[in-house]
C-alpha positions in Angstrom: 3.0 -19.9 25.4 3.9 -19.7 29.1 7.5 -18.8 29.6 9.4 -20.6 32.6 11.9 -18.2 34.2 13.9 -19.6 37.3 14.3 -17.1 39.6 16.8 -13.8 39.8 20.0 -14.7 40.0 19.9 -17.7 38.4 18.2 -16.2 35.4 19.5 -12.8 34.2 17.3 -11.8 31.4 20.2 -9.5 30.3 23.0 -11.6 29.7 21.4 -12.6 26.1 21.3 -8.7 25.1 25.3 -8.0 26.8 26.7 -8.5 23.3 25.8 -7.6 19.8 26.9 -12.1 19.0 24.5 -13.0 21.4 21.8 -9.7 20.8 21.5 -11.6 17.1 21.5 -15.3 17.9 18.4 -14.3 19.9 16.3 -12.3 17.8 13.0 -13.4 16.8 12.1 -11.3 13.7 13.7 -9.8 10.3 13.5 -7.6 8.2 15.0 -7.9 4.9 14.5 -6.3 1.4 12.2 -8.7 -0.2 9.7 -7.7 2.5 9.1 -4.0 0.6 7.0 -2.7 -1.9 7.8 1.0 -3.1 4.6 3.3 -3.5 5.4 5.7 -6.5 3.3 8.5 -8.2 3.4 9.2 -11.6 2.5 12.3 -13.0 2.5 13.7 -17.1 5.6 14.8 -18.2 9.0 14.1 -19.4 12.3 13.9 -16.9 10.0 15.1 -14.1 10.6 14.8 -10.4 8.5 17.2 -8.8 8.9 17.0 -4.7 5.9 16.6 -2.7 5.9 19.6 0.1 4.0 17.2 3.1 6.1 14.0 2.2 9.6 15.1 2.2 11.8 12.9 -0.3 8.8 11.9 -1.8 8.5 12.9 -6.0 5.7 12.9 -8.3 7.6 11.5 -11.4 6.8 11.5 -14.7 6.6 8.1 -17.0 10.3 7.8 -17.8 11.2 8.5 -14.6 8.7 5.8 -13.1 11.0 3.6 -15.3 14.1 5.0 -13.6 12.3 4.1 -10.0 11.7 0.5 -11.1 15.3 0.8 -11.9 16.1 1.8 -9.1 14.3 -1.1 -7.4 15.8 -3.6 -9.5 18.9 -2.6 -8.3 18.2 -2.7 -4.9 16.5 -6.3 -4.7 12.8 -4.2 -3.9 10.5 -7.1 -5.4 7.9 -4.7 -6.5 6.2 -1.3 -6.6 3.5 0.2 -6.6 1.9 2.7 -8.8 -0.9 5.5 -8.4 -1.6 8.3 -10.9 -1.4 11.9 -10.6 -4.6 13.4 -12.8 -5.0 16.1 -14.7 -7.7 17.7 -13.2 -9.0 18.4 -16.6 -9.6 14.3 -17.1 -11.7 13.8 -13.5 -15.4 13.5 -14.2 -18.7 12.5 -12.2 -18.5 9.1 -14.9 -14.8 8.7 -14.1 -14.4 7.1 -17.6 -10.8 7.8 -17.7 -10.0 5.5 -15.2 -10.9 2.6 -17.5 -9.0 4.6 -20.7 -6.2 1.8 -21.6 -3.9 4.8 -22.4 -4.6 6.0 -18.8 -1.6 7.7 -17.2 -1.2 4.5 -15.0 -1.0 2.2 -17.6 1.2 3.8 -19.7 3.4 3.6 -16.6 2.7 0.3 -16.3 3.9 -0.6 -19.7 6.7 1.5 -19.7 8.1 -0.5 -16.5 7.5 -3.5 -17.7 9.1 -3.4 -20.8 11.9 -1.7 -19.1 12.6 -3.6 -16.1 10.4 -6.9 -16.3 11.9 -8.2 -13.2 10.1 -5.7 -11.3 6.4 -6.7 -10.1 4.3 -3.8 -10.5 0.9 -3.5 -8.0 -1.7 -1.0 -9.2 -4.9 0.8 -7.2 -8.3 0.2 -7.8 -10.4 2.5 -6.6 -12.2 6.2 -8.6 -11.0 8.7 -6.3 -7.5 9.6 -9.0 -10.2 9.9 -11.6 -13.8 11.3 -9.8 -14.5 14.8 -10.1 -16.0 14.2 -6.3 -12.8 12.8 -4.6 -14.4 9.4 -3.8 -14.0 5.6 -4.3 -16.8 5.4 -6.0 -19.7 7.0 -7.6 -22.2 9.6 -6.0 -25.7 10.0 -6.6 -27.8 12.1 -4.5 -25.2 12.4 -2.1 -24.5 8.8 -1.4 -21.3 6.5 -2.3 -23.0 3.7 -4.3 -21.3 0.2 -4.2 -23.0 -2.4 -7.0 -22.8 0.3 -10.2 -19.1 1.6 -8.7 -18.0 -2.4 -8.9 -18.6 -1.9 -12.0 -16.1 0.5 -13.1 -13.9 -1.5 -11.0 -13.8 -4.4 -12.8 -13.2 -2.6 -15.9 -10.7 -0.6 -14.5 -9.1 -3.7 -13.4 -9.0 -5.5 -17.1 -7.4 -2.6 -18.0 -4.3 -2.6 -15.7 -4.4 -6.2 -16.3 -4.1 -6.1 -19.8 -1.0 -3.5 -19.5 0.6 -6.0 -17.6 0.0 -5.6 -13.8 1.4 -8.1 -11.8 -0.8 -7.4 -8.8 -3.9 -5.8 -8.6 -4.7 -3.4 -5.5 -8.7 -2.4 -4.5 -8.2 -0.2 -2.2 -12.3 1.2 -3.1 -13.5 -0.9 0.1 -16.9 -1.5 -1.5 -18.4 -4.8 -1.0 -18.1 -7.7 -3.5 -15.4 -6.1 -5.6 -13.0 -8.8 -5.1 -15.3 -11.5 -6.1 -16.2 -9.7 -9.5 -12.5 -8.9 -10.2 -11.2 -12.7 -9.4 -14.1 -13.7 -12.3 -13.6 -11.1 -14.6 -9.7 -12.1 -14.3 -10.6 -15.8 -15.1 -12.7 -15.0 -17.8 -10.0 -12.6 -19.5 -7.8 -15.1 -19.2 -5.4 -13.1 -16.3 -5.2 -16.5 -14.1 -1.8 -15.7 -12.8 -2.9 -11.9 -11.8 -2.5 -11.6 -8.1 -4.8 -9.9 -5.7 -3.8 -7.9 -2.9 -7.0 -6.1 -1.1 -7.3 -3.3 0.9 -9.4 -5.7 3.4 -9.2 -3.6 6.2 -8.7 -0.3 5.3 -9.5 2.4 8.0 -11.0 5.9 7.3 -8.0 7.6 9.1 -6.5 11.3 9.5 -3.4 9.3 8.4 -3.6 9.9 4.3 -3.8 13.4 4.3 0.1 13.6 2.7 -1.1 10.8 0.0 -4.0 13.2 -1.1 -1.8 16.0 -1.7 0.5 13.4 -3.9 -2.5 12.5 -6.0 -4.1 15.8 -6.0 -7.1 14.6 -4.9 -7.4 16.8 -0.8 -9.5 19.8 -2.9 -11.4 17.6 -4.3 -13.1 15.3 -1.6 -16.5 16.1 -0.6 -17.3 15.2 2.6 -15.2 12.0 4.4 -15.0 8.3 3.6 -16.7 6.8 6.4 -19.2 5.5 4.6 -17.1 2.8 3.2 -13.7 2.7 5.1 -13.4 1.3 8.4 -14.4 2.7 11.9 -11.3 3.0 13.8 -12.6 2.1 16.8 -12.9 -1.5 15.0 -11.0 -4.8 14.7 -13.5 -7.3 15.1 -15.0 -6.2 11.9 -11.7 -6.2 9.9 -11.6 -10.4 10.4 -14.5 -10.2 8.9 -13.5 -8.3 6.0 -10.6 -10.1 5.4 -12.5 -13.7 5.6 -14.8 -12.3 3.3 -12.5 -11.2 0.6 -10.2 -13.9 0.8 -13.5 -16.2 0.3 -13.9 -14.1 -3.4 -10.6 -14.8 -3.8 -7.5 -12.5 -2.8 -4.4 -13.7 -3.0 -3.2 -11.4 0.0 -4.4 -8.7 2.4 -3.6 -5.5 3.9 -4.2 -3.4 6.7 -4.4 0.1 5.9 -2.7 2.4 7.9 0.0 0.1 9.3 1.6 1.4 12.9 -1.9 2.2 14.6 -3.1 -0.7 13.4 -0.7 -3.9 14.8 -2.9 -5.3 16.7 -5.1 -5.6 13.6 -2.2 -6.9 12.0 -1.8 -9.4 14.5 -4.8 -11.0 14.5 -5.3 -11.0 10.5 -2.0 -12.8 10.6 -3.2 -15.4 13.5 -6.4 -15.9 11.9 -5.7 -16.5 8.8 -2.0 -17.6 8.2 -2.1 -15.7 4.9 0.0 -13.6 3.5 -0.4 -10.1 5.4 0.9 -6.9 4.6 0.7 -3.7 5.8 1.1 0.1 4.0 2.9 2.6 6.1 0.7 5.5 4.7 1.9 9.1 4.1 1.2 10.5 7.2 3.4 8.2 9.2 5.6 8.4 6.9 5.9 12.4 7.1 5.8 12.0 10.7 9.4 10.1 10.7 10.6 12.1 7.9 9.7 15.8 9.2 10.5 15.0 12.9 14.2 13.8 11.8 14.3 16.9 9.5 13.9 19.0 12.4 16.8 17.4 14.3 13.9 15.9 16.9 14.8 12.2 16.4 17.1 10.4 14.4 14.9 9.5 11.2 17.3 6.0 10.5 16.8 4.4 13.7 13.2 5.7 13.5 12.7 4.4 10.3 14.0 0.5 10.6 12.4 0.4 14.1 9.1 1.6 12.6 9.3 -1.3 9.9 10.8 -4.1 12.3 7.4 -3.4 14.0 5.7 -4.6 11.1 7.2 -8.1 11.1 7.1 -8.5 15.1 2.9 -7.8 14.3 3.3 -10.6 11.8 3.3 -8.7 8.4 4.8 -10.7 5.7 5.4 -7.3 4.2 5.3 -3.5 3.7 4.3 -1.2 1.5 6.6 1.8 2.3 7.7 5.4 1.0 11.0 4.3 2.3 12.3 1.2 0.8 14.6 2.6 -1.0 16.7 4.0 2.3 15.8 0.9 3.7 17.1 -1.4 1.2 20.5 0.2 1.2 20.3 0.1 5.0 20.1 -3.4 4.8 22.6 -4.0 2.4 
């Protein structure tokens, strides 16, 4: 596009922006509720809500309270949210063989919610780091993250949460080919209408350090993740990723983090024309949160501008710790 402009004083770019009528006839993006999906963390229990010290606002909850959450949502118009599990530290092993346990903390959660509040899509995560002894996406051996026997597990883990009635499944492992054994193990389970939303281009950033406190997993990470999650020096490689995954069959994709990523989002969105979201991980979220708990900016305005970015990058959606202030923002 190459914008004519005639010039000053004929046009006055500011006359459009004088009044909030004509600031809103003019505006080229929107955010509304359907746009959201809610992260939650469950955690054993009954009536817990146990705050999370580095994501202010932010509550490990227990099943029942999950169920209150998805409430919660319902009431709101959020379309879905999304779950990750909490783990006794006591259940994480080098075989990670509870992740595939159908009485798994997640989907018990996952049951609960959708007998409760059926209206509300629940998304899951796929990866082993909840449930590995080692902190990682996938197995170890001799030091090494190792992709064929970890897609494995995945695709059991992914039956699983199917089975308990996941709407939309999340890998968020970033090995290669999980998304092509999942879509086939789905069709041959008979989970046809089970959505997939991949972590396609998912960054090994400094941003998740909050979300590892949430799922207790920051003690137990050895070594980093850059084995398997994207250089951020990268975008080239992330079109890739995403052609690749949609090819095997995802639904949707996401970019993972979201706000030092737009350009990313952009060009997933301009390439593809498929539905692209975009998670606003912990640490931005703490960022907005602590610097308005301070008094240092004013965490509203912060907040909705943060998210309007997402749509003017082309996101179809977000997956946000604060949809529920934002839904009642926007209502």
């Amino acid at each position: 596009m190459h914008p004519t402009v005639a010039p000053f004083p004929t046009t006055r770019l500011r006359r459009t922006r004088m009044k909030a009528p004509l600031r809103a006839l003019v505006q080229e993006n929107a955010l509304s509720v359907g746009d959201l999906i809610w992260p939650v963390f469950v955690r054993e229990g009954q009536d817990v809500l146990e705050e999370i010290p580095s994501m202010p606002g932010v509550f490990r909850r227990s099943v029942d309270q999950v169920v209150e959450a998805a409430r919660e949502a319902a009431d709101l118009g959020i379309p879905a949210i999304c779950i990750f599990p909490y783990t006794d530290p006591a259940l994480k092993t080098e075989d990670c063989a509870e992740a595939w346990n159908p009485d798994n903390l997640s989907n018990r959660a996952i049951r609960a919610v959708k007998a409760a509040v059926p209206e509300v899509a629940v998304m899951t995560d796929v990866a082993l780091d909840p449930y590995n002894i080692n902190g990682h996406d996938g197995f170890v051996e001799n030091g090494e993250i190792v992709n064929d026997r970890t897609v494995e597990a995945l695709v059991k883990m992914t039956i699983v949460q199917a089975d308990a009635g996941a709407d939309i499944i999340g890998p968020s492992d970033m090995m290669d080919g999980r998304v092509g054994a999942m879509r086939s193990a789905l069709e041959a389970s008979g989970h046809h209408d089970v959505t997939i939303l991949s972590y396609a281009a998912k960054y090994a950033s400094a941003f998740y350090g909050p979300f590892r406190d949430a799922v207790g997993a920051s003690g137990a990470l050895k070594g980093d993740k850059t084995t398997y999650q994207m250089n951020p020096a990268n975008s080239d490689e992330a079109l890739r990723l995403v052609q690749r995954d949609l090819q095997e069959g995802a639904d949707m994709v996401m970019v993972k983090p979201g706000m030092p990523y737009l350009d990313v989002c952009r060009r997933v969105k301009e390439s593809f024309g498929v539905p692209t979201f975009a998670y606003q991980v912990s640490g931005e979220y703490s960022m907005i949160a602590g610097a308005a708990a301070q008094g240092w900016i004013d965490g509203d305005k912060a907040m909705m501008e943060s998210l309007m970015c997402f749509k003017r990058a082309g996101c179809d959606g977000i997956l946000t710790y604060f949809a529920p202030a934002v839904a009642r923002a926007l209502s």
